[in-house]
N, C-alpha and C positions, 0 to 999 in steps of 0.2 A: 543262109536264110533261116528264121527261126521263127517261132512262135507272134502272129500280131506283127508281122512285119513285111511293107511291102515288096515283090518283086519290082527287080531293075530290070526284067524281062520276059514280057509279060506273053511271050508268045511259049513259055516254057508248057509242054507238057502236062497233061492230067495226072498223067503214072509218076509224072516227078513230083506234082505238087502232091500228090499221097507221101512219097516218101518222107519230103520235108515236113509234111503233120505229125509224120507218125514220131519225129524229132523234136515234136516244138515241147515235149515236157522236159525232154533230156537236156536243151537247150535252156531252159531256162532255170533247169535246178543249176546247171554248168555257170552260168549267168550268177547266180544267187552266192555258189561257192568263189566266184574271181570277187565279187562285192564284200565276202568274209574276207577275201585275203588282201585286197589291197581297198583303198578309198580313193573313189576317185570322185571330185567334184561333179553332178548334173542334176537340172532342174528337171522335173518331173509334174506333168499335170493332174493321175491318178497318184492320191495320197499311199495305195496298198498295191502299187508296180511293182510286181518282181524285179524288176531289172532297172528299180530306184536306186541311182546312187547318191553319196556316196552310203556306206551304211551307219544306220542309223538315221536313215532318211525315213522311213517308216514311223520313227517315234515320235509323238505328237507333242505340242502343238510343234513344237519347233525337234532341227536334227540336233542329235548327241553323240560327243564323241567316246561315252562310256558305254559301246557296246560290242558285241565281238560276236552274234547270231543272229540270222534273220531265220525267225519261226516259220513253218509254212506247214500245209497238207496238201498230201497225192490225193486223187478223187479217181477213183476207177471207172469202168468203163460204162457202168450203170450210174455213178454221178455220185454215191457214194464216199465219204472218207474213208482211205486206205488206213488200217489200224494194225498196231504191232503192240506188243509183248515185251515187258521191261519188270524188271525186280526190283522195288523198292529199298533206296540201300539201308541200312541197317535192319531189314526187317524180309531173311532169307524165305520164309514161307510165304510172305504173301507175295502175289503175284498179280501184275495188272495190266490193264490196255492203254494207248495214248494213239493219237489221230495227228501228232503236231511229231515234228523233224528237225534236225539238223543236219545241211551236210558234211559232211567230215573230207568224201573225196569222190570224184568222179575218174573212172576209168573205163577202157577199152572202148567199146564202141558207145554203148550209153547205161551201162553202170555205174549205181553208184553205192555207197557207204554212209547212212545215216544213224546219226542216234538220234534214238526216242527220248522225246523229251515228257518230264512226267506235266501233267495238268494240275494248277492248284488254284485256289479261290486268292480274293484280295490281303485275308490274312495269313496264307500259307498254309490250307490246308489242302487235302486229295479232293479233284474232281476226281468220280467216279463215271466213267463217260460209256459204260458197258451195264445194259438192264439188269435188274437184280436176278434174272432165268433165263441164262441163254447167252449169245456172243455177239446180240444184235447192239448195235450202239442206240445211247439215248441221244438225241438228239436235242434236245432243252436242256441237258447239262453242260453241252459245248458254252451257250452264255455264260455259264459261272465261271468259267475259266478265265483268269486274268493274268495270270505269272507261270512261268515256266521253271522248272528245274532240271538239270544236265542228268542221265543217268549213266550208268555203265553198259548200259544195253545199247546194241548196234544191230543193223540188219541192213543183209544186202541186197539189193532191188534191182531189175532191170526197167530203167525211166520208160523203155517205149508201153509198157502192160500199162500206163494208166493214159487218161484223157485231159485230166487237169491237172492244175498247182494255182496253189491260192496261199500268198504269203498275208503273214498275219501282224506280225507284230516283228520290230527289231527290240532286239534285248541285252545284257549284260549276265552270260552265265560262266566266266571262268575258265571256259573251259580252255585248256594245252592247245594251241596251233602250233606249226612249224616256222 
């Protein structure tokens, strides 16, 4: 049972239906990573469904099969975007935030392996999505954001610490899979 999905039995427990909430984000990053790694054909009535197949179903107007990443963000338990810390490649002293993801790998019970993906404008330039004093996000520069780029930056999470996932975009960044 996951995330936005009904039970087959419905006389199931309070204490269990806690459980399986506290799942439904690990569950759907899990979801998000089996859609990276294979394509499977289904129709979908939310255009931005995590669990749109096949990928590249997110990309508008129509699916494409030149993509290999569905973008998303964690939203913590205040509602919040979860944000991490990534190095700008060629440029070793600066140092920046990003709010957007990709999964690389989920294991054990609900971990996972993401990299940060950096923010850029429509002609490839830095959003800067952290106020100019302070570590608070701006939240009006999340619109400027249109295109994503892969960084070398990874971080590991435990899926049950946040409350949301909100996929954004599928995309085409290059990156190595297995």
């Amino acid at each position: 049972m996951g995330c936005g999905r009904e039970s087959s039995n419905v006389k199931e427990s309070s204490s269990h239906n806690h459980h399986n909430n506290k799942k439904c984000v690990c569950d759907v990053v899990r979801a998000i990573l089996d859609i990276q790694n294979q394509g499977v054909n289904d129709d979908c009535d939310c255009p931005t469904n995590c669990f749109l197949e096949p990928l590249g179903g997110l990309v508008s107007p129509t699916r494409s099969n030149n993509v290999d990443t569905r973008v998303f963000m964690l939203l913590t338990k205040d509602g919040t975007p979860f944000k991490a810390f990534f190095r700008e490649s060629g440029s070793p002293d600066c140092s920046c935030f990003s709010v957007f993801f990709r999964v690389e790998d989920v294991f054990d019970s609900c971990c996972a392996t993401l990299r940060v993906l950096e923010p850029l404008t429509h002609d490839n330039n830095d959003v800067q999505l952290i106020a100019d004093h302070g570590q608070d996000l701006d939240l009006r520069n999340l619109c400027k954001v249109r295109k994503f780029a892969a960084t070398n930056s990874c971080i590991t999470v435990d899926l049950n610490c946040f409350c949301g996932v909100q996929c954004i975009k599928d995309v085409f960044l290059g990156v190595c899979t297995d």
